[in-house]
C-alpha positions as CSV (number, residue, x, y, z in Angstrom):
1,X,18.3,-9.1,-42.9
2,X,19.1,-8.1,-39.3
3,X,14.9,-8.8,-38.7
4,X,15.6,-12.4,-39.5
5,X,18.9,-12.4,-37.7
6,X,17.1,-11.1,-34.4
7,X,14.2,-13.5,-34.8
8,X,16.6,-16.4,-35.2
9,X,18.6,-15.3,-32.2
10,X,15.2,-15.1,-30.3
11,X,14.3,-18.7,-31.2
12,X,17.8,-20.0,-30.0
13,X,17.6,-18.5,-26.9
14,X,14.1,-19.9,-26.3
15,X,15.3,-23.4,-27.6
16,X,18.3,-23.1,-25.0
17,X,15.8,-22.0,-22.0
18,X,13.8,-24.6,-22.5
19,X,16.2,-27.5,-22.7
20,X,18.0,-26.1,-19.8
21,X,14.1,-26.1,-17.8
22,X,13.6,-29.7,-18.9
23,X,17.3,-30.8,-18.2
24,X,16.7,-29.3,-14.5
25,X,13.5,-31.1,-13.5
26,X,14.7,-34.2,-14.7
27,X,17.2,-33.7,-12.3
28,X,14.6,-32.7,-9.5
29,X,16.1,-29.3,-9.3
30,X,12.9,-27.6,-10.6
31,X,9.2,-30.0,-10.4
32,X,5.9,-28.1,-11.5
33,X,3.2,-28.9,-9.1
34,X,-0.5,-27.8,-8.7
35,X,-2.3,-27.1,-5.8
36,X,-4.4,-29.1,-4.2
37,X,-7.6,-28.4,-2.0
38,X,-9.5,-30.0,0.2
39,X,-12.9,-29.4,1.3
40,X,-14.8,-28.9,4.3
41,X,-18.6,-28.8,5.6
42,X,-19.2,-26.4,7.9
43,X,-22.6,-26.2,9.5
44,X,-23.5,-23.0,12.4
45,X,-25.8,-21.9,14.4
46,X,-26.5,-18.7,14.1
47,X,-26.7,-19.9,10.1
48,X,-25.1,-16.2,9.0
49,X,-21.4,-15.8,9.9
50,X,-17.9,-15.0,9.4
51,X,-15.2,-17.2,9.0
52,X,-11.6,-17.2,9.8
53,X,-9.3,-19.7,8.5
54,X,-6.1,-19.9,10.8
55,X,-6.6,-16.5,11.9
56,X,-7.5,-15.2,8.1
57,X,-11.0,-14.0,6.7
58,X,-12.1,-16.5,4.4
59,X,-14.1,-15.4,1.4
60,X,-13.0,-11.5,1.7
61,X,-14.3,-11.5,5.4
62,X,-18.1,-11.9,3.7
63,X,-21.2,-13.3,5.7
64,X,-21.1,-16.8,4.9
65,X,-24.8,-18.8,5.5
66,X,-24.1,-22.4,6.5
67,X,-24.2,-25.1,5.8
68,X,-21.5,-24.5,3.1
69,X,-18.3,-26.3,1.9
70,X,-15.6,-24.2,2.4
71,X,-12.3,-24.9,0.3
72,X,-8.7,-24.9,2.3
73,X,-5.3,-26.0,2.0
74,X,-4.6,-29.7,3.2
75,X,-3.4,-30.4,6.6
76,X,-4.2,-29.1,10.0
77,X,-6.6,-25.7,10.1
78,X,-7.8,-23.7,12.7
79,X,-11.8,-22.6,11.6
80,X,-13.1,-19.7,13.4
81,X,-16.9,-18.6,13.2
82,X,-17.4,-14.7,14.2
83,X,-20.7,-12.8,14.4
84,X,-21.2,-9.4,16.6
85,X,-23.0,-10.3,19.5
86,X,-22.0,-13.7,19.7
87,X,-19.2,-15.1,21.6
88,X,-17.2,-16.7,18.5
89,X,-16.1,-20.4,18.4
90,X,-13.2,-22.2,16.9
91,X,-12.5,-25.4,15.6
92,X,-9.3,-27.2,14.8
93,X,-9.8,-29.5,12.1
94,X,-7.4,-31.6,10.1
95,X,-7.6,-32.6,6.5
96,X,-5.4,-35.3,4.4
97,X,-6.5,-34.9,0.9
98,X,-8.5,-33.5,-1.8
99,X,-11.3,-36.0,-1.8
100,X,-11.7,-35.7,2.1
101,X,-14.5,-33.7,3.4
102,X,-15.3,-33.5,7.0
103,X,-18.2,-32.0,8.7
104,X,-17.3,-29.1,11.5
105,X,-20.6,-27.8,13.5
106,X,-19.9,-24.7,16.2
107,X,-22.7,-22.9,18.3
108,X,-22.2,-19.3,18.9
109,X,-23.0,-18.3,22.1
110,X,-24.9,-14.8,22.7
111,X,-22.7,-12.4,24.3
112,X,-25.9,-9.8,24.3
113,X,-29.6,-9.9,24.9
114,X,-30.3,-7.3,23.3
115,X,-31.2,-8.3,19.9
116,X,-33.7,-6.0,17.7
117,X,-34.5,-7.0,13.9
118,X,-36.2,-4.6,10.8
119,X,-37.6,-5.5,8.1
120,X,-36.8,-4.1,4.5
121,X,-39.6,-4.2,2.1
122,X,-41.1,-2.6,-1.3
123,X,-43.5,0.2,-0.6
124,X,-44.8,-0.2,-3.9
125,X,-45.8,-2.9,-6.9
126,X,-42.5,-1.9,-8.2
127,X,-39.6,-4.7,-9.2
128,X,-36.4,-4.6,-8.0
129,X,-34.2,-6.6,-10.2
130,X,-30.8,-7.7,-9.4
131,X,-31.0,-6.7,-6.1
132,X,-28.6,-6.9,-3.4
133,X,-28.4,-6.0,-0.1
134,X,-26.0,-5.7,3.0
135,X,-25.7,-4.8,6.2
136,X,-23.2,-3.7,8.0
137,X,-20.6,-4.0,5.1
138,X,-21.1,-7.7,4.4
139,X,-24.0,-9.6,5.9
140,X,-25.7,-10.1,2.6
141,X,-29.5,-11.3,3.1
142,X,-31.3,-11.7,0.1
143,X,-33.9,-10.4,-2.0
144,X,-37.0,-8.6,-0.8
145,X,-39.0,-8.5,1.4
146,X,-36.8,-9.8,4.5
147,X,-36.1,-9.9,7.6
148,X,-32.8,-8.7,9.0
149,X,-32.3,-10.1,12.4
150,X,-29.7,-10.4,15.3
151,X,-28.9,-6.4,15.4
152,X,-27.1,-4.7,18.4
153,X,-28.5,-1.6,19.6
154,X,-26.8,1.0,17.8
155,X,-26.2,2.5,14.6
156,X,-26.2,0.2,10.9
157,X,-25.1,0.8,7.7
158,X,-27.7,-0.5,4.6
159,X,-26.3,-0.7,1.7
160,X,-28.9,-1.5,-1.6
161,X,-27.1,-1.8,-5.1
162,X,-29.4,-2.5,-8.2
163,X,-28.0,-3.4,-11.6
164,X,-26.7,-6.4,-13.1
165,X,-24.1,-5.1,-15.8
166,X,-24.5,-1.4,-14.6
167,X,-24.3,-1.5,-10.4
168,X,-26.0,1.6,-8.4
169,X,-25.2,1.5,-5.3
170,X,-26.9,3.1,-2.7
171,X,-26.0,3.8,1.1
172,X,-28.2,4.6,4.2
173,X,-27.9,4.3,8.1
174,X,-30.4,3.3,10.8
175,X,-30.6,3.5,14.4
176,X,-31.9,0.6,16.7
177,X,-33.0,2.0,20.1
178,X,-31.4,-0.5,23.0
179,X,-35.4,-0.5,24.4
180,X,-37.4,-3.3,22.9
181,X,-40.6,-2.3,20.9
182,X,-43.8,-4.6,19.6
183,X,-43.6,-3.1,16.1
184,X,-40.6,-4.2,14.3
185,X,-38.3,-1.6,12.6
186,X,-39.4,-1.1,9.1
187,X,-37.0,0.1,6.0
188,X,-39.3,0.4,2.7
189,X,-38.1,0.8,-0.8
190,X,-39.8,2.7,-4.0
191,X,-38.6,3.0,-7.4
192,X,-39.2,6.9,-8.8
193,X,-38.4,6.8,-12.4
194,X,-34.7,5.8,-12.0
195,X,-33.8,6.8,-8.5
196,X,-34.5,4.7,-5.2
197,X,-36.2,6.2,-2.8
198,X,-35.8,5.2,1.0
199,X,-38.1,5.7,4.1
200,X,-36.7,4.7,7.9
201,X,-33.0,4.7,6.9
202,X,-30.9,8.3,6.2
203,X,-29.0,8.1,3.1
204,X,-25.1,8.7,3.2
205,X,-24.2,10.7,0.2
């Protein structure tokens, strides 16, 4: 008996909430409202950067490759296009709504000269499925082989994870000397039963 009182109790209360909710938007007090997006096209050159929405990363602060449509709140934005070695460029755009979609194109400037590239590859006949791969924590470039380029003398982080359902992922660091060389750098990949083995890049446990 005091089961059935509870549950009735429960469904009064819910009754009165919910008649008191209605009651309150027809007033005005309380209006449900979704939000709306607009898009924007924004084309670069460098192609691979990363982008800053009034001052905020956009898509986690990943490498972006343009030209992609990027998705922001309506009204006026500030885009910002960021790459190491590049002077970055910004771009004040304005959108009205959700079926507007203007174009923004920025050039990045180089700030250095010094550019070196490598090339990761598969030392072997070996498949690599599901494979992705970053450098740098976020410049992600594709399957293999490929050619990684833009890189400031220095040290770089690779970072190689395999798996679709079940990620491994693997890290290593490389140097690039500031003196240029004919040969480019080289990073190869072979599979050894279940474990990844990597020549040209020193693995971070």
């Amino acid at each position: 008996m005091k089961r059935l009182q509870t549950k009735h109790l429960v469904l009064i209360s819910l009754n009165v909430v919910a008649w008191t909710f209605a009651a309150l938007m027809a007033k005005g007090v309380v209006s449900l409202s979704a939000t709306k997006w607009s898009e924007i096209e924004l084309i670069t050159s460098p192609s691979r950067v990363r982008v800053f929405v009034d001052g905020a990363f956009y898509s986690d602060g990943r490498y972006l490759t343009t030209p992609v449509v990027i998705r922001v709140a309506p009204g006026k934005r500030k885009l910002t296009a960021k790459r190491p070695g590049y002077q970055s460029n910004s771009s004040l755009v304005i959108t009205s709504n959700e079926n507007d979609r203007p174009t923004v194109s920025m050039t990045l400037e180089p700030a250095n000269t010094g550019f070196q590239e490598i090339s990761i590859e598969k030392s072997s006949d070996a498949d690599f499925p599901d494979i992705e791969v970053s450098v740098d924590g976020g410049q992600e470039v594709g399957d293999l082989p490929l050619t990684v380029t833009d890189l400031l003398p220095g040290t770089h982080h690779l970072e190689i994870t395999l798996g679709k359902i079940i990620k491994k992922t693997v890290t290593c660091r490389f140097e690039i000397k500031p003196e240029p060389f004919d040969n480019i750098t080289k990073i190869s990949l072979e599979m050894r039963g279940k474990r990844l083995r990597i020549d040209g890049c020193k693995q971070v446990k």
